[in-house]
C-alpha positions, 0 to 999 in steps of 0.5 A: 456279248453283243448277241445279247446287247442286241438282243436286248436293244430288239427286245427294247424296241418291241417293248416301246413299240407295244407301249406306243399302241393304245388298249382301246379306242373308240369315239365320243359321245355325248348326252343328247336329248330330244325335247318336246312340246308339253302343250299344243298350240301356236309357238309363239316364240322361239329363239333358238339356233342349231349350234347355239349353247343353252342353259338349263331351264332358261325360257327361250320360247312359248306356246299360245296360252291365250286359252288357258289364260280365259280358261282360269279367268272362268274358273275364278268366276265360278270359284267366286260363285261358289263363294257366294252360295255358301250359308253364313251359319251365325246369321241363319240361326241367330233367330232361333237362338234369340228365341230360345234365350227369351224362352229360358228367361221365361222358363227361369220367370215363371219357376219364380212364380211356380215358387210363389204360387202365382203360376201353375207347374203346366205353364212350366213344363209347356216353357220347357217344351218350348225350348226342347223344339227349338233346340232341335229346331237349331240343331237340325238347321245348323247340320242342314247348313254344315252340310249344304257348305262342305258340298260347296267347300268340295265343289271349291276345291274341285275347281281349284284343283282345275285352276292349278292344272291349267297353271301347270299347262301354263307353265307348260307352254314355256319352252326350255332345255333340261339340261344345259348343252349345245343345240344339235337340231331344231325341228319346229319354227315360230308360228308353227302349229305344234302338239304334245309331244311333239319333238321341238329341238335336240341338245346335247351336253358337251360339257360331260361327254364320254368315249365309247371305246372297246375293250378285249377280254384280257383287259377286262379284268384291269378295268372297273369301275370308277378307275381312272385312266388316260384318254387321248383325243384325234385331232388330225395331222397327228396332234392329240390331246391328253385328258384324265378320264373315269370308268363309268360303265362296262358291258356285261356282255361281249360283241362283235368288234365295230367294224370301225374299231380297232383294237389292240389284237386285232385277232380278237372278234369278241369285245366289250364296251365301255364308257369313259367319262371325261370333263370337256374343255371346249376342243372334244366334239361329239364323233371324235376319235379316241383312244384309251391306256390302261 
């Protein structure tokens, strides 16, 4: 009997030995990204600094627009230009239409005088004639201005294509973050000169991080996606805090173990990587130390 209550008392220790040991672990990262110059030019201002918290899409610098600026002002001179040359259509063939009304007015007098026989047929076929030839006359004119406005509503167009491009260069030249985060590392002062593409600053988002943590094969099948599980973070001089986090991603394919990771079977050599996403609450920092519990 007291074999089996010490047996018993092994087996219990072992057990909570075992539990006390987590089933991955792994560090913390974070979202990072590389922002950089949409226009070249001078920066002009940039009010930034390495630690400094950034909202997303907030101004905080910009690039000299100067050029563009007069580039738009010339492109409006010509949109104006354009404007100017186009045929007021009304007015080019009101002299026409005027004559053809007073030629149908006589048409319609002289079949008064063919009727009281004090005009001959020929003096109306030639008022009728008349009329045919203007009416060409009117519509040729008409199609030649259609088609000398639709060549300068083109030409319009074609430049207020070029007016928006450089509207979007302007906006361009303003500097901001996409997304909302901490700044990591600043590449670029104020008065430097700086070209597209040109890496400016990098900014991480502290506020959804994830562990990298790795698993062994036996634990694969407990984990899928979308799981929650526990997550613990390594604050030093044993304190820890605890946070509830999700299973965002899980490798297809094993690796080696990180020669930094530990796993719980440490005889295991091929393990899996995955992602817990976890909600910061302002203590998790990029590169901590993780662990994972199923």
């Amino acid at each position: 009997m007291a074999l089996l209550f010490f047996a018993c008392q092994c087996g219990c220790k072992e057990n909570r030995r075992r539990n006390d040991k987590a089933d991955a672990s792994g560090v913390f990262e974070a979202t990072e990204v590389v922002v950089s110059a949409q226009a070249s030019g001078v920066i002009l201002s940039f009010s930034l600094w390495e630690g400094d918290m950034l909202e997303a899409n907030k101004p905080m610098g910009y690039i000299d627009t100067i050029q563009l600026h007069l580039k738009k002002l010339q492109l409006h001179a010509n949109i104006r230009a354009v404007e100017s040359r186009k045929s007021n259509i009304p007015k080019q063939v009101a002299a026409i239409q005027e004559q053809i009304t007073i030629q149908k007015k006589e048409l319609q007098r002289f079949n008064n005088l063919v009727s009281a026989n004090a005009a001959t047929q020929k003096q109306v076929d030639d008022i009728n004639s008349a009329i045919n030839v203007l009416e060409k006359q009117l519509a040729a004119q008409t199609e030649l201005l259609q088609n000398s406005n639709r060549t300068l509503e083109q030409e319009h167009l074609a430049l207020e294509i070029q007016v928006a491009q450089l509207e979007d260069q302007i906006i361009k030249s303003v500097i901001s973050s996409p997304i909302s985060g901490i700044v990591l590392a600043k590449y670029a002062e104020c008065g430097e000169v700086t070209a597209l593409g040109k890496a400016l600053f990098k900014v991480a988002d502290m506020e959804h991080i994830f562990l990298r943590a790795y698993i062994v094969s036996e634990h694969l099948t407990q984990m899928q996606l979308g799981q929650r599980v526990k997550v613990t973070a390594d604050f030093g001089e044993k304190e820890r805090r605890a946070y509830q986090g999700t299973v965002s991603w899980i490798s297809n394919q094993a690796e080696f173990s990180p020669k930094n990771i530990q796993t719980r079977n440490e005889r295991d050599n091929l393990v899996y990587a995955v992602k817990i996403a976890v909600r910061n609450d302002g203590y998790l920092k990029v590169g901590m130390y993780g662990e994972v519990w199923l």
